[in-house]
N, CA, C and O atoms as a printed pandas DataFrame, in Angstrom:
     atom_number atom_name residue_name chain_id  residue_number  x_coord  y_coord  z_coord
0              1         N          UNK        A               1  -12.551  215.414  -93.174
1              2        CA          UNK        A               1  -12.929  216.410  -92.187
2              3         C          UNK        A               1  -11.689  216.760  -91.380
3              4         O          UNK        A               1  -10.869  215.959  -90.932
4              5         N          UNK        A               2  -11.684  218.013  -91.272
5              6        CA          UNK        A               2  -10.299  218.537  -90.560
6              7         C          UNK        A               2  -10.713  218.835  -89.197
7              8         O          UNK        A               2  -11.865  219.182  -88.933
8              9         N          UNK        A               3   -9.669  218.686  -88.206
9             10        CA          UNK        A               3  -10.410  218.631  -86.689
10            11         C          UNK        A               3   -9.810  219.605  -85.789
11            12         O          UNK        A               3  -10.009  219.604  -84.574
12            13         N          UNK        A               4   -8.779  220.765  -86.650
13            14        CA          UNK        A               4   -8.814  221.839  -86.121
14            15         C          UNK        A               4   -9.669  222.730  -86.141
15            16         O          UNK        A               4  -10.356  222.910  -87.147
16            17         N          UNK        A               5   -9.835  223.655  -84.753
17            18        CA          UNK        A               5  -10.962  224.500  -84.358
18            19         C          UNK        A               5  -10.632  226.072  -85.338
19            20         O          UNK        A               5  -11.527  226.808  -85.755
20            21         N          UNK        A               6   -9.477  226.248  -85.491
21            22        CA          UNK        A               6   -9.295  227.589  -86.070
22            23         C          UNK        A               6   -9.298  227.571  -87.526
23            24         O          UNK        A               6   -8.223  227.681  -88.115
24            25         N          UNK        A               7  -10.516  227.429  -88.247
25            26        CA          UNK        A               7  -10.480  227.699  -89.612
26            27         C          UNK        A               7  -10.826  229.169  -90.277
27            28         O          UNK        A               7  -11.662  229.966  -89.850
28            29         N          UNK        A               8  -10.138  229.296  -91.206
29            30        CA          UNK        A               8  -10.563  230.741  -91.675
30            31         C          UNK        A               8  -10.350  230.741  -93.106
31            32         O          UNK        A               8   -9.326  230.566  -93.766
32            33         N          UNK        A               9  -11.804  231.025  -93.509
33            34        CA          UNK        A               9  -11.820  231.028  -95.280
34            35         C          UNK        A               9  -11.470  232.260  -95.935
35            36         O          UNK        A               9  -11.882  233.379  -95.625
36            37         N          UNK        A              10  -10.659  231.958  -96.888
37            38        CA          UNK        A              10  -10.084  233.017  -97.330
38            39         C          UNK        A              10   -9.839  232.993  -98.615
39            40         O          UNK        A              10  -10.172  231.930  -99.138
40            41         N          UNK        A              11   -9.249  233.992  -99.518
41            42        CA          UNK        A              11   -8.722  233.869 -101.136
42            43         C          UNK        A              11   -7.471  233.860 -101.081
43            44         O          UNK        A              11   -6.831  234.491 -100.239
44            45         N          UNK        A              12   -6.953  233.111 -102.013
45            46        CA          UNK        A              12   -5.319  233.129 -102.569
46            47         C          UNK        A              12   -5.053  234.507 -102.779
47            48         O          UNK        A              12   -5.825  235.307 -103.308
48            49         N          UNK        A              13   -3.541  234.820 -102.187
49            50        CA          UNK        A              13   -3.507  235.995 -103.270
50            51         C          UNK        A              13   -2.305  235.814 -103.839
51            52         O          UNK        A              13   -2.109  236.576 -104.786
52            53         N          UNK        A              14   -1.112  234.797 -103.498
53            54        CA          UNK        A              14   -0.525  234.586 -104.545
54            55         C          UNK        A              14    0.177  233.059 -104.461
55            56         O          UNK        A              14   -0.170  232.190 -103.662
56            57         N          UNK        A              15    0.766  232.987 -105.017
57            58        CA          UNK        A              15    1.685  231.189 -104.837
58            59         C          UNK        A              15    2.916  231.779 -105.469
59            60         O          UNK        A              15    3.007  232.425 -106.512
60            61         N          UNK        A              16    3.974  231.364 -104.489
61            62        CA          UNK        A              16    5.252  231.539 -105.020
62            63         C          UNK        A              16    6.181  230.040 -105.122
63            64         O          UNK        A              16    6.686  229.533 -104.120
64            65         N          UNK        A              17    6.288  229.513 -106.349
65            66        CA          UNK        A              17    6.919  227.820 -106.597
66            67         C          UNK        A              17    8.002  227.930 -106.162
67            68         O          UNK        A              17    8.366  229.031 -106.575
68            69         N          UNK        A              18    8.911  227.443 -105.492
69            70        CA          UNK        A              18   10.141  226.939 -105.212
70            71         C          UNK        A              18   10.420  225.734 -105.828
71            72         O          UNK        A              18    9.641  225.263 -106.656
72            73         N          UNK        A              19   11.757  225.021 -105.416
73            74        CA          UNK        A              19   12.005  223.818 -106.286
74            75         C          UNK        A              19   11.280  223.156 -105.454
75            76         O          UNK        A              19   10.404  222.645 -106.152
76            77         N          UNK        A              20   11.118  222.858 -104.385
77            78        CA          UNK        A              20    9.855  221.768 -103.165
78            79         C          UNK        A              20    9.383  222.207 -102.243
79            80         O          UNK        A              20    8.791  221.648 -101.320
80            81         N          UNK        A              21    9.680  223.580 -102.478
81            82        CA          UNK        A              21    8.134  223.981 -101.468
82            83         C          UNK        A              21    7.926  225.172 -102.211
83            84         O          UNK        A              21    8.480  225.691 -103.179
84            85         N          UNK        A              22    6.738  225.523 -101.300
85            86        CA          UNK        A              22    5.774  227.109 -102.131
86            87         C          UNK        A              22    5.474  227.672 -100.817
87            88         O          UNK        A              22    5.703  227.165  -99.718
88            89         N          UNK        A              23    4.786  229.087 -101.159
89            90        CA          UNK        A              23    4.611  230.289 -100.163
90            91         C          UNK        A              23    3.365  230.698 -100.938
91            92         O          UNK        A              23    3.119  231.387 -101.927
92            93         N          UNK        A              24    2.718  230.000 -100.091
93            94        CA          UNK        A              24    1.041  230.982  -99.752
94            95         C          UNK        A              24    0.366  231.732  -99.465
95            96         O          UNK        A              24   -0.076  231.513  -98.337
96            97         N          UNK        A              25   -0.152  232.944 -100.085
97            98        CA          UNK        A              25   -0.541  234.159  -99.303
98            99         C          UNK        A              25   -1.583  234.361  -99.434
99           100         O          UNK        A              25   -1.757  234.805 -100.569
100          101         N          UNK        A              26   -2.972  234.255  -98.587
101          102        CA          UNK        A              26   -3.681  234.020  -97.856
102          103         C          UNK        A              26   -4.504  235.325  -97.557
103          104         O          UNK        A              26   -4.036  235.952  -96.607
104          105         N          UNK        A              27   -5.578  235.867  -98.114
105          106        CA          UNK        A              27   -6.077  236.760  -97.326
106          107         C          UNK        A              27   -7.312  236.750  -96.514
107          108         O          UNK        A              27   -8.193  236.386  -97.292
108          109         N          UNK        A              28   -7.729  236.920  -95.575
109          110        CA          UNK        A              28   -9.145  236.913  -94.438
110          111         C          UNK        A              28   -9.360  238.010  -93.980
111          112         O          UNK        A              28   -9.061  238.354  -92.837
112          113         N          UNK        A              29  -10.035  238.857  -95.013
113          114        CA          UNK        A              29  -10.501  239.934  -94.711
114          115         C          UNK        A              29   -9.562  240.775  -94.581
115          116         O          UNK        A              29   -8.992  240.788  -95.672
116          117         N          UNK        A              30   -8.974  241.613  -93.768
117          118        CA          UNK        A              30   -8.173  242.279  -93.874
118          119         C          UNK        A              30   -6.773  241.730  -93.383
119          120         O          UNK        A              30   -5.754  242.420  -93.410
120          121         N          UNK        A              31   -6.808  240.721  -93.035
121          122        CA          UNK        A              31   -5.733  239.754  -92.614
122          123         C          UNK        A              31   -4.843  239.338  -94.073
123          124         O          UNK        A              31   -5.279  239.307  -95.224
124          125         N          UNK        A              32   -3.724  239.096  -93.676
125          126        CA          UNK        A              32   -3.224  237.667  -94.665
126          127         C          UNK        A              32   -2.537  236.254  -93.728
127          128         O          UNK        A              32   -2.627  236.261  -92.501
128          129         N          UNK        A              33   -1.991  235.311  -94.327
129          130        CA          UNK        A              33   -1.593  234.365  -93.971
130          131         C          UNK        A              33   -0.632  233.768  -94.842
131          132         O          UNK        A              33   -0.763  233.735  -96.066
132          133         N          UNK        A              34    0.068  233.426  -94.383
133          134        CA          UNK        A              34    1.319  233.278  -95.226
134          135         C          UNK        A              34    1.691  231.406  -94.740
135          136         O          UNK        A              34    1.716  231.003  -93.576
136          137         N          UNK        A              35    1.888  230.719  -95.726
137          138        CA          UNK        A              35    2.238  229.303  -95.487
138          139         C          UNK        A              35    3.525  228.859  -96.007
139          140         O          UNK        A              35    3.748  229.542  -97.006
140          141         N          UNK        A              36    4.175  228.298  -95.868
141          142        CA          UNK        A              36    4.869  227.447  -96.798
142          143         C          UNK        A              36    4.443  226.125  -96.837
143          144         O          UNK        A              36    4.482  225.592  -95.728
144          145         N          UNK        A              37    4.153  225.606  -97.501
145          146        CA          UNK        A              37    4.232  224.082  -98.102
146          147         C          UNK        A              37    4.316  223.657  -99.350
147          148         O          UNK        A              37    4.364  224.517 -100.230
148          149         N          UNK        A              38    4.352  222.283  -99.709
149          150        CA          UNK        A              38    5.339  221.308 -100.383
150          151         C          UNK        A              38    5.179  221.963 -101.281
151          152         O          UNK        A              38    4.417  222.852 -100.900
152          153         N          UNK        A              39    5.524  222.173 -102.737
153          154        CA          UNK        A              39    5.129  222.387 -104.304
154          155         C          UNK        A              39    4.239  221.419 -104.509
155          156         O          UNK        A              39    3.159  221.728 -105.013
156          157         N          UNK        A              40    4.600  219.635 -104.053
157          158        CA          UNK        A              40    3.725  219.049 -104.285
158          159         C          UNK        A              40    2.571  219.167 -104.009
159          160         O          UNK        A              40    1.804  218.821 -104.907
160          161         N          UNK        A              41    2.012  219.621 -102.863
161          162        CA          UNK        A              41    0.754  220.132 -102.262
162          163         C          UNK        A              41    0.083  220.808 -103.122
163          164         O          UNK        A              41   -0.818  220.263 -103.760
164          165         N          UNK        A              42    0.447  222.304 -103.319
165          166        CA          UNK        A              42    0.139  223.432 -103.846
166          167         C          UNK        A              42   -0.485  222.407 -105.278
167          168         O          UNK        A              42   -1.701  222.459 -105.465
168          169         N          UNK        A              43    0.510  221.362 -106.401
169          170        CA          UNK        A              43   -0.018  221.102 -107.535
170          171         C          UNK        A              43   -1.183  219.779 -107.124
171          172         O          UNK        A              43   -2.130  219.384 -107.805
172          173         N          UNK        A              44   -0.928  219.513 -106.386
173          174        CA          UNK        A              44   -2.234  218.454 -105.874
174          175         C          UNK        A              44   -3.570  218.861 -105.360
175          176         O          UNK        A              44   -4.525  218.111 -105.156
176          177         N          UNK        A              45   -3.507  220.257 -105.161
177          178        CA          UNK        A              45   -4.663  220.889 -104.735
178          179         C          UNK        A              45   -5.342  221.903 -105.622
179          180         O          UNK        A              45   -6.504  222.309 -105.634
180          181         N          UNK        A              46   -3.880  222.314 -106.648
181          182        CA          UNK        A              46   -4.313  222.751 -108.117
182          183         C          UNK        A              46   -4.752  224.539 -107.499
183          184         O          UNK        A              46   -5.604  225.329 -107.905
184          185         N          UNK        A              47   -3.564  224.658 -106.201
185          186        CA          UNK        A              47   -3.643  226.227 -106.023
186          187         C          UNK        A              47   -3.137  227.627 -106.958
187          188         O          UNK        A              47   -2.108  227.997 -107.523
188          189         N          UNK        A              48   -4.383  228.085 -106.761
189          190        CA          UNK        A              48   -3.502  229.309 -107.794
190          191         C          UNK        A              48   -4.670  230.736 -106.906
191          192         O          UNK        A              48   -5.619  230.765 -106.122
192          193         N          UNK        A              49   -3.817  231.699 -107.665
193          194        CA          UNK        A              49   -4.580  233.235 -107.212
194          195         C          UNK        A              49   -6.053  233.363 -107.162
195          196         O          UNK        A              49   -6.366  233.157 -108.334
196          197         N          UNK        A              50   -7.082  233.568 -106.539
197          198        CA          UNK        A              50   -7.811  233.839 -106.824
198          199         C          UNK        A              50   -9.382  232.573 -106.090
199          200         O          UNK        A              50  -10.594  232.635 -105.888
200          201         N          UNK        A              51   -8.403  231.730 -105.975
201          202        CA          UNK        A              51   -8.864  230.421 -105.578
202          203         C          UNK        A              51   -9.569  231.006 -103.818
203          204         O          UNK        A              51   -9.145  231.921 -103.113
204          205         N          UNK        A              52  -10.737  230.061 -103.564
205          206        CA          UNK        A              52  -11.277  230.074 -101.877
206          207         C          UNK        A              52  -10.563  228.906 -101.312
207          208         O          UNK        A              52  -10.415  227.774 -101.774
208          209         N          UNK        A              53  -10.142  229.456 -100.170
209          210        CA          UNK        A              53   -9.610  228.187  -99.986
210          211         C          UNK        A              53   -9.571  228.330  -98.406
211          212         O          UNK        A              53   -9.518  229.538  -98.173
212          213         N          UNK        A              54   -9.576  227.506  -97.056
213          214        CA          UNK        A              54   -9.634  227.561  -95.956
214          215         C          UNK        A              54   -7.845  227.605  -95.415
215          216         O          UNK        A              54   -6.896  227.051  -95.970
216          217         N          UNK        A              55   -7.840  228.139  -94.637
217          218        CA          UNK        A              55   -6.559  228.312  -94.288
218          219         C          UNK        A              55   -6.636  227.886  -92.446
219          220         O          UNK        A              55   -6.980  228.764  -91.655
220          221         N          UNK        A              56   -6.320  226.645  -92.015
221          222        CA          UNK        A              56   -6.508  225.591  -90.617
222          223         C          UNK        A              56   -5.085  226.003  -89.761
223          224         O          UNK        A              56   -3.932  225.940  -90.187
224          225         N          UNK        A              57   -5.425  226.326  -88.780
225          226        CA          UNK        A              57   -4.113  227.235  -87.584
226          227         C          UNK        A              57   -4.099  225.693  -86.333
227          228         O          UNK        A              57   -5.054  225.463  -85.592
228          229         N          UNK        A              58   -3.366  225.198  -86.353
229          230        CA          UNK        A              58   -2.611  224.213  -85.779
230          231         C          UNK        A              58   -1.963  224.207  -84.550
231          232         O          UNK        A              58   -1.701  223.051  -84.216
232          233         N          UNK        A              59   -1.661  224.902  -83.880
233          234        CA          UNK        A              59   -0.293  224.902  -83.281
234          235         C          UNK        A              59    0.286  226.432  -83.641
235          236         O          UNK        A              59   -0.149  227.574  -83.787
236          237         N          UNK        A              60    1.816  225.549  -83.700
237          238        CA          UNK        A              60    2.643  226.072  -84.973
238          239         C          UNK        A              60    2.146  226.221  -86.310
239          240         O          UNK        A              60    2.492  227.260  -86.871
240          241         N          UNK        A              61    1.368  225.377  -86.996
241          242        CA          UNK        A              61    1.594  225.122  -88.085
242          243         C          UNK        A              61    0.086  225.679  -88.578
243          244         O          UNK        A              61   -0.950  225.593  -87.918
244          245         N          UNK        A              62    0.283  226.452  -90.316
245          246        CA          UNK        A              62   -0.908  227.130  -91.055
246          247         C          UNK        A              62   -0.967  225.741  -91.970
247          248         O          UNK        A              62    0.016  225.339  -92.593
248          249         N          UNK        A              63   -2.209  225.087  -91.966
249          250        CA          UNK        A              63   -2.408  224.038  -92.950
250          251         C          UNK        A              63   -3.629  224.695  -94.310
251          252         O          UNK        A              63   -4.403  225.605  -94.015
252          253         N          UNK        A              64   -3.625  224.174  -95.514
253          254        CA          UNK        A              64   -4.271  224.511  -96.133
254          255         C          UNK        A              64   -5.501  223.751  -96.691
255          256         O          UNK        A              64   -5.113  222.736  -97.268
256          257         N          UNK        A              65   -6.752  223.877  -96.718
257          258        CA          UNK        A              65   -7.362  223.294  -97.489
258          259         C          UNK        A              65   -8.501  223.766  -98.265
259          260         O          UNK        A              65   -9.270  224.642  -97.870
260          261         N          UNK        A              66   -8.632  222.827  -99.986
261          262        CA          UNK        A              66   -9.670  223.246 -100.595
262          263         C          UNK        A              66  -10.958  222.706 -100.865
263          264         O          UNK        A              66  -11.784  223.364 -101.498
């Protein structure tokens, strides 16, 4: 259970791999959201286009989860 208040479900719209990290793009309605995190993440969560996935506002920080 995640215990930030700002969640917002949304679809992938793309994953861009780097050598250790990736760029997440995120859409909510007419919004997007843009992340970076690990590569490892992205293949541990088995993100790709098209996917639902919640996108958690932190702070600073856009966390992802599926």
């Amino acid at each position: 259970m995640l215990s930030a208040r700002n969640q917002f479900k949304g679809i992938v719209k793309s994953v861009s791999l780097g050598g250790v990290m990736a760029e997440v793009v995120i859409t909510v309605g007419p919004l997007e959201f843009v992340s970076a995190i690990t590569r490892t993440s992205v293949e541990s969560l088995g993100l790709k286009a098209g996917d639902e996935v919640r996108a958690v506002v932190k702070s600073t920080e856009v966390l992802i989860d599926k």
